[in-house]
C-alpha positions, 0 to 999 in steps of 0.5 A: 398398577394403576395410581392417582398420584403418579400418572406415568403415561401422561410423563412419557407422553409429556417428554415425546411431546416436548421432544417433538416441539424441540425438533420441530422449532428446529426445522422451523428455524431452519426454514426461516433463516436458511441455515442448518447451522446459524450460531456456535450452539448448533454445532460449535467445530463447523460454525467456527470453521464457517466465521473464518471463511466468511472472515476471508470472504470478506477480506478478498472483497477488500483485495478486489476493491485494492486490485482494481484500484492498481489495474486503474492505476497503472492502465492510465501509465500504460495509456499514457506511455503507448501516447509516448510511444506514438508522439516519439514515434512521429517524432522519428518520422520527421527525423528521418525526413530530415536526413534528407538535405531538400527540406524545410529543417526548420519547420521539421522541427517545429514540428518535433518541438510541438510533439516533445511539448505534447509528451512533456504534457502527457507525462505531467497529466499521467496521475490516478488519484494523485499517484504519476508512475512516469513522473521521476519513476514512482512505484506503487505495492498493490494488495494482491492475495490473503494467505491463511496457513494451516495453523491459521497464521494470515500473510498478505500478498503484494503486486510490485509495480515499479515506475518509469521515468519518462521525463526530460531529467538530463542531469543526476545531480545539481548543485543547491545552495552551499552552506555559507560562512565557511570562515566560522570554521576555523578552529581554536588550538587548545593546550595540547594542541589539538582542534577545538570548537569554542563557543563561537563556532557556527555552522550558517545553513541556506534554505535551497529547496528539498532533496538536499545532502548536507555533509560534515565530519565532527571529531572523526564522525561523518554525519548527514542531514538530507532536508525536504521540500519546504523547509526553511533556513530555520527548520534546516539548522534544527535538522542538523543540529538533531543529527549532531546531538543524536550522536554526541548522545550516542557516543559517536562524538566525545562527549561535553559538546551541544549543537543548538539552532539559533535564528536566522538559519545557523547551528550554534555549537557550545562546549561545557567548559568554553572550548572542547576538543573537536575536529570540524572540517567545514570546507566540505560543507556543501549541498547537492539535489539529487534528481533521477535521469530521466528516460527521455533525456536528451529529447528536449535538445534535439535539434535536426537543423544543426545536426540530424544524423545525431537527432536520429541516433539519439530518437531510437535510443530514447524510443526503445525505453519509451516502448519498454515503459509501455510493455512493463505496464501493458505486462503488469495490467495484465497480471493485476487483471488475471489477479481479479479473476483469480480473487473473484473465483476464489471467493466465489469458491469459499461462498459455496464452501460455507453455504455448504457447511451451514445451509439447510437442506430446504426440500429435506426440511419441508419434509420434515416439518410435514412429519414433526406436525403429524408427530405433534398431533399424535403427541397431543392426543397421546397427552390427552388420552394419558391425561384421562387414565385416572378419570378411569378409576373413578368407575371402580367405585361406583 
């Protein structure tokens, strides 16, 4: 049956048509963008898959820039260090030469002298962007590897390079500045009997230098304040007086006592009622800088002059820990190096992995569009021919 009103062939026509030009807008986006799959419309599971990729693709570019920072780190500390070994190894050579009693000792070691200053040198200047891995032992954590586990949780991993201390540092401890006027520590008794601070009782600080250890016990409680570099008499008190205050709130010191930092670099103590029972042993006041022993120490007292059997037993302890230094750091490049390679595969790998989640087949999408631009041609003429069908009953009424 055929109708003026309804043309059914054209519809079908119309909707092959469209079904055709939907496909063929497809591979036509295909073709231009290289992508099957270019957002979460065209198949929502494999682009998400292909983000997290790509997201870790990234992440492992940022890994490489952090492994060849450490790998440039720590090449300058084994350069460094082998011209250790060699400057400590020329140094056993004159000693040696020493050992033998015809010889100019003197100019021996005047020689020694110049290779201990072009080590002390060489240590000093072993810094990459600010980080010595041979000046007082530094260390340093390098960003290794992204681990994402199968619930999707991400860890980072680290490539722990400890330092060596190359210095000349003979001694662990010295001695700073001592907390002075010990004499402002002696104590009031109150009625019972007991220990009192009264409201004059005053700790005096020094400003020594940094890396400082000031030991008290007040009321029972041992506390500490170690200070750091650059700060003043002023800046000490206040420390201290935090550390107090901090544990009389804790309850570690009966309450009813304040530490306050009064000028001039002193901690003022002051009890509610005048007087407050607390035991304050102040004698014991004292500080102390610590410094790392160095791995070279003793090699800035070498003398063969005066006694070179000792300056020979005292080189070949010294240049085993120069020689260990050297292989630690040699060992550690070596495995920041493998890490590189590692990271670059692997992210070389994750690259292929989302290319072939989401790239198009471009040989299968030519094909494709050839046959989609036929289909259309065939749809259009179907359209037209549909689209003529009621012209055809005008004849039957002629």
């Amino acid at each position: 049956m055929s109708s003026i009103n309804t043309n059914i062939g054209a519809m079908v026509a119309l909707d092959t048509l469209k079904g055709i030009n939907k496909n063929l807008g497809q591979v036509q986006n295909e073709i231009s963008t290289g992508k099957s799959i270019n957002s979460a419309k065209d198949n929502a599971a494999i682009w998400s898959i292909a983000t997290v990729m790509e997201t870790d693709v990234a992440g492992f570019e940022q890994i490489s820039n952090s492994l060849n920072l450490g790998s440039a780190t720590v090449g300058v500390a084994r350069v460094s260090s082998e011209a250790v070994v060699g400057e400590l190894q020329s140094i056993r050579d004159n000693i040696i030469a020493a050992q033998e009693s015809n010889v100019d000792q003197a100019k021996i070691q005047t020689d020694i002298n110049e290779s201990i200053a072009q080590i002390t040198s060489t240590v000093a200047a072993a810094q990459f962007n600010g980080l010595n891995l041979l000046d007082n032992g530094g260390s340093i954590n390098i960003l290794s590897s992204l681990n994402r586990a199968s619930d999707g949780s991400v860890t980072t991993g680290q490539i722990s390079v400890t330092g060596a201390n190359l210095t000349t540092n003979a001694t662990g401890v010295t001695a700073g500045g001592a907390v002075t006027g010990a004499a402002t520590f002696t104590a009031a008794q109150d009625a019972s009997g007991g220990s009192a601070l009264t409201n004059s009782t005053a700790i005096q600080v020094d400003a020594a230098g940094g890396n400082q250890t000031y030991a008290f016990t007040i009321d029972g409680e041992a506390l500490t304040y170690e200070t750091s570099a650059g700060q003043d008499a002023q800046a000490i008190a206040t420390g201290i007086a935090g550390v107090i205050n901090a544990a009389v709130t804790a309850g570690d010191i009966t309450a009813g006592l304040t530490a306050t930092a009064t000028a001039g670099g002193a901690v003022q103590f002051s009890a509610a009622s005048g007087t407050a029972d607390y035991s304050l042993t102040g004698t014991g006041v004292t500080s102390t800088e610590t410094q790392a022993v160095g791995a070279l120490a003793g090699l800035d007292t070498i003398d063969v002059t005066t006694d070179a059997a000792g300056a020979l037993t005292a080189i070949n302890t010294i240049l085993d820990s120069a020689i260990d230094a050297a292989a630690q750091f040699g060992s550690k490049q070596g495995r920041i190096d493998n890490q590189i390679d590692f990271v670059s595969s692997l992210g070389d790998s994750l690259k292929a992995g989302v290319s072939t989640l989401t790239d198009a087949n471009l040989e299968e999408a030519s094909a494709r569009l050839q046959a989609l631009q036929v289909q259309q041609q065939l749809g259009v003429q179907a359209l037209s021919i549909a689209n003529q069908a009621p012209q055809a009953l005008l004849g039957l009424f002629r």
